[in-house]
C-alpha positions as CSV (number, residue, x, y, z in Angstrom):
1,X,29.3,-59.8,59.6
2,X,27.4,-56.4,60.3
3,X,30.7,-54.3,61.0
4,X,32.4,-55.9,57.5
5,X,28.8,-54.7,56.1
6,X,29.5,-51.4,57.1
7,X,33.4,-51.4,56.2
8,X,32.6,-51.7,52.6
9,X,29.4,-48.7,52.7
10,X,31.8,-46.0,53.9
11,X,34.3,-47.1,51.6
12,X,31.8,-47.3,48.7
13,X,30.6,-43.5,49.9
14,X,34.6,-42.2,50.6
15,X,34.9,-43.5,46.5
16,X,31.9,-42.2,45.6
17,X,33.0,-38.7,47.3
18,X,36.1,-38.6,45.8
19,X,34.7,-39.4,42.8
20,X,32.0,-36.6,42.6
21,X,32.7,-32.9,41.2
22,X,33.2,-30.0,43.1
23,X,31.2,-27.2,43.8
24,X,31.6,-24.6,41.6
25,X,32.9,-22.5,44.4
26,X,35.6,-25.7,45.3
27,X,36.3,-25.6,41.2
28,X,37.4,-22.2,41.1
29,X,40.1,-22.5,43.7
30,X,40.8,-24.5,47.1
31,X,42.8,-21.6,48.6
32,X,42.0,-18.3,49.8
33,X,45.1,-15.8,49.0
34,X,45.0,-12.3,48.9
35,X,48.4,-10.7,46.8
36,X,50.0,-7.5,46.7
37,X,52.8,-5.5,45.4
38,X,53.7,-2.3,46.7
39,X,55.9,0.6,45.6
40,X,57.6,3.1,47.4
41,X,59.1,6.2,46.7
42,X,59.2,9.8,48.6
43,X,56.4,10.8,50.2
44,X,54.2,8.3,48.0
45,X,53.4,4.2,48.4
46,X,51.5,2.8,46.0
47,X,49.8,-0.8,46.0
48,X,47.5,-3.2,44.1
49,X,45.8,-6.1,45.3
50,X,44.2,-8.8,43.9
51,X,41.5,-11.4,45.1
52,X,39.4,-13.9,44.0
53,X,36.3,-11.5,43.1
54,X,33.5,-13.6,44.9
55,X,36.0,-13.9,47.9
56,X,36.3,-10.3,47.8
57,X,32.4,-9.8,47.2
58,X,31.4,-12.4,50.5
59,X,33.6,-10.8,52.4
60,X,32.4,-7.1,51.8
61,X,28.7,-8.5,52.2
62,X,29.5,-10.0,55.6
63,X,31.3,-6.7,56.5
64,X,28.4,-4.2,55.1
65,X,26.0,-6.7,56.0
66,X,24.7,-6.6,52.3
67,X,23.9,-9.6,50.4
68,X,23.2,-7.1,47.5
69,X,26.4,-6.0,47.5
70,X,28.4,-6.5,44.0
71,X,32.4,-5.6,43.3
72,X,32.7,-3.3,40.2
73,X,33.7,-0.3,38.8
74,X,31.1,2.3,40.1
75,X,31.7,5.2,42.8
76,X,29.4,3.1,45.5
77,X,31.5,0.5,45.0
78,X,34.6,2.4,45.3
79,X,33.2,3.9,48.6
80,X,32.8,1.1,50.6
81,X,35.8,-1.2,49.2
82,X,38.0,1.8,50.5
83,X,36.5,1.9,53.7
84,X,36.8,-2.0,54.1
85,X,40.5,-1.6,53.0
86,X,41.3,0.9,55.2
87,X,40.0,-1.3,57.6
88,X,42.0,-4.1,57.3
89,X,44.9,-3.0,55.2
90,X,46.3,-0.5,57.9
91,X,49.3,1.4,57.4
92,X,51.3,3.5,60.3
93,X,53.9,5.4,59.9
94,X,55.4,7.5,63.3
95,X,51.8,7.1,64.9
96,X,49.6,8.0,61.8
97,X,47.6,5.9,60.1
98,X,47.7,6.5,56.8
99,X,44.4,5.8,54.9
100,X,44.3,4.9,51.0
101,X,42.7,6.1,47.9
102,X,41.4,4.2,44.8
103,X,43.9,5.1,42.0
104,X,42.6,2.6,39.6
105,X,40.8,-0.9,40.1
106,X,39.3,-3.9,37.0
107,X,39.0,-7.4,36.6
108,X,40.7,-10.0,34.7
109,X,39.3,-13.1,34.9
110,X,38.0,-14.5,38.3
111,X,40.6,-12.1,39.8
112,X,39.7,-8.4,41.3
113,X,42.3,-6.1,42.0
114,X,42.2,-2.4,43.3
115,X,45.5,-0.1,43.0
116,X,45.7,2.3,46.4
117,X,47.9,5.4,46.8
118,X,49.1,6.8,49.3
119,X,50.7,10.2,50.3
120,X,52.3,12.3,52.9
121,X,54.8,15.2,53.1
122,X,57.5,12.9,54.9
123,X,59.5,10.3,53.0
124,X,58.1,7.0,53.7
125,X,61.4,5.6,55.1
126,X,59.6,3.4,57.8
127,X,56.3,2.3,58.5
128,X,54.2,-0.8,59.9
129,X,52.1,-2.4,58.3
130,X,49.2,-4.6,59.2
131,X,46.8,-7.1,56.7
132,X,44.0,-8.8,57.9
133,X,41.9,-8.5,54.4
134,X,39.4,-11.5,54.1
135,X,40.5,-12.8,57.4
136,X,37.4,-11.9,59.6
137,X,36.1,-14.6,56.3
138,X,38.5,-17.3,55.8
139,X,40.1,-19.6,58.5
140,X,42.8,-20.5,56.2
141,X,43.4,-17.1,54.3
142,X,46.8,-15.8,53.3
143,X,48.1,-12.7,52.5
144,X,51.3,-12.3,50.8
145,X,52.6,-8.3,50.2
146,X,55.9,-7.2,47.9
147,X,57.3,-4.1,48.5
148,X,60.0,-2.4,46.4
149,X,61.7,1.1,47.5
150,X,62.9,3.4,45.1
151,X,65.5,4.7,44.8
152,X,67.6,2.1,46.8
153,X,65.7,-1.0,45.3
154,X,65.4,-2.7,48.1
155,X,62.7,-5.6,47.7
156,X,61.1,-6.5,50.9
157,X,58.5,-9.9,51.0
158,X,56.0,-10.5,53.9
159,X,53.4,-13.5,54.7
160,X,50.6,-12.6,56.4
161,X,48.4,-15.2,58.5
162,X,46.2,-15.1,61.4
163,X,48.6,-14.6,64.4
164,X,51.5,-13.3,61.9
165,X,49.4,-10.1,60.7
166,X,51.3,-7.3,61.4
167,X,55.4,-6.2,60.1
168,X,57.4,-3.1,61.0
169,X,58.9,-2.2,57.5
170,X,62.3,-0.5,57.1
171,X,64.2,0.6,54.3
């Protein structure tokens, strides 16, 4: 009789916690996804990526160790997201890393996104490419990165996960 007694409380409190609402961090999304579209042409790559802002935010505190720390359009700001990038958004091409710069950056919505450039005096005909953003946060984060090279339009699609982070890239 006790163990049907206790059959029908933890399905009473599975009901009740399907039932109940999500957090509001749950309610924004149940995913953590970073996406970005690059284009290449000459000597010059350039990419935007977007995250969920507070994603983006918890990520930067952990890495800065700064619960202070807000996304936004100021120079600090700017500073240390490009050092994080650089960090985990690594670009080689013949042994050089290349390192990005904030071209633009702005919201819309829940969403963050930052547009990097990049330059060298070589074409960029080859190059790998390695992106472990938010990982070091999210067990289950995914990073998805479109490239298109001009002039041949040549459309290239990787998936990044933990184990799968890194893609030699050839045009």
């Amino acid at each position: 009789m006790l163990t049907a007694l206790w059959i029908q409380v933890l399905i009473a409190l599975s009901v009740v916690g399907m039932l109940s609402e999500p957090s509001e961090r749950e309610a924004k999304h149940r995913f953590h996804v970073s996406y970005g579209r690059m284009a290449v042409e000459g000597g010059v790559a350039v990419c935007q990526v977007r995250f969920f802002k507070h994603d983006l935010e918890d990520a930067m505190k952990k890495f800065f160790d700064d619960s202070d720390l807000k996304v936004d359009v100021n120079p600090r700001s700017d500073s240390l997201y490009t050092v994080y990038f650089n960090e985990f958004f690594v670009m080689e091409q013949d042994g050089e890393v290349l390192k990005g710069a904030i071209a633009s950056s702005g919201e819309e919505g829940d969403m963050w996104w930052y547009l990097m450039q990049y330059q060298t005096e070589q074409p960029i005909e080859q190059f790998k490419v390695t992106n472990t953003l938010l990982f070091e946060m999210f067990d289950d984060q995914r990073n998805v990165l479109k490239i298109s090279h001009f002039p041949s339009e040549k459309n290239l699609s990787y998936y990044f996960v933990e184990g799968s982070d890194t893609y030699d890239v050839e045009f």
